[in-house]
N, C-alpha and C positions, 0 to 999 in steps of 0.2 A: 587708422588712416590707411586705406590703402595704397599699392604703389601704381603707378602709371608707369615707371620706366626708368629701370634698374641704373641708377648713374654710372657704371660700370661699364656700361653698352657703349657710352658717349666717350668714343676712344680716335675717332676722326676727325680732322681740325678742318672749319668753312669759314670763308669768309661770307656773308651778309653784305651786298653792294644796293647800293642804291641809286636811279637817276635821279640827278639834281640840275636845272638847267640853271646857269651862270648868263649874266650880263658882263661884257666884256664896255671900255671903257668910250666905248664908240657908240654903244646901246646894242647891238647884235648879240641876239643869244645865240647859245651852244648847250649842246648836252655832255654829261660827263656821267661816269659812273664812280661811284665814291663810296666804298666801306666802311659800313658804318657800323659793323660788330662781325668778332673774329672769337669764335664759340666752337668748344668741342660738341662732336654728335654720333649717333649712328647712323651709320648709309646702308641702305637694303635691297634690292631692285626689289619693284611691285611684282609680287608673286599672282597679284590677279588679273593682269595682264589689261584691266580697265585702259590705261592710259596708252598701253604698247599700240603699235600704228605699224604700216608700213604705207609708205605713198609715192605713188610712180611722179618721177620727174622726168626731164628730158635727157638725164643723164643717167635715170636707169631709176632702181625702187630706192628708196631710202626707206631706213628703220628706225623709228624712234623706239625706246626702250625706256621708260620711267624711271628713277630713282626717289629713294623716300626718303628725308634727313629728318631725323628727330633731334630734336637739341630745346634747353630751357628758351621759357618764354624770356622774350626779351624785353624789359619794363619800360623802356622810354623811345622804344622805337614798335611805330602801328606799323603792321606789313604788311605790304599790298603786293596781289598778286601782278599787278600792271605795274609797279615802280621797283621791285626787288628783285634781284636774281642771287643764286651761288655761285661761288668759283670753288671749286673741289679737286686736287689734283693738275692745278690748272687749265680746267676744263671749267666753262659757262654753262650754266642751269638755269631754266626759265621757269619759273613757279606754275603750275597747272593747278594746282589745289592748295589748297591752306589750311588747316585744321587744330585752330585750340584743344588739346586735346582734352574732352569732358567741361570743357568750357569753365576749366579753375585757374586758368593764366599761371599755371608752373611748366609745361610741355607745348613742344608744338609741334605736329608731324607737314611736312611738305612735299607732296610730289612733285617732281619736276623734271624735264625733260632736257640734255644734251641738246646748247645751243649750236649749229651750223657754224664751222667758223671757216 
């Protein structure tokens, strides 16, 4: 069997959050963000700079800089690049890519970008 990715490497702890909208008891929704798996991983910055940006605002350029989490696939939870984010370090991640890796559901690499807070 080959390896995909030395369990060794998964030496950084993430949380996996997800939005969930709630009905409150009046009938109003809300959004909330809600963890819903707390998995060790490796974090990388994207050495191919694919994802790195920089974009002028009216407060000057700002720089996105990607990060790549690899951690096991997670069995009962489908991740969606539009419903999940990371928190790492106390820092928000916005998924940009998603990647089963070799499409055998044990890996999953994620890029994602430092959310604005």
């Amino acid at each position: 069997m080959k390896k995909l990715v030395s369990i060794g490497d998964l030496k950084q702890i993430i949380e996996i959050q997800e939005l969930v909208t709630e009905v409150d008891n009046q009938g109003f929704q809300s959004e909330k963000w809600t963890t819903v798996l707390k998995t060790r991983c490796k974090v990388e910055f994207d050495k191919s700079y694919k994802l790195n940006k920089e974009v002028a605002t009216a407060e000057g350029i700002t720089t996105f800089t990607a990060r790549i989490f690899t951690f096991r696939y997670p069995p009962k939870i489908e991740l969606s690049v539009t419903r999940h984010r990371i928190l790492f370090k106390g820092s928000y991640y916005q998924f940009q890519v998603l990647n089963n890796i070799e499409e055998e559901n044990r890996f999953v690499m994620v890029w994602a970008n430092l959310i604005c807070q």
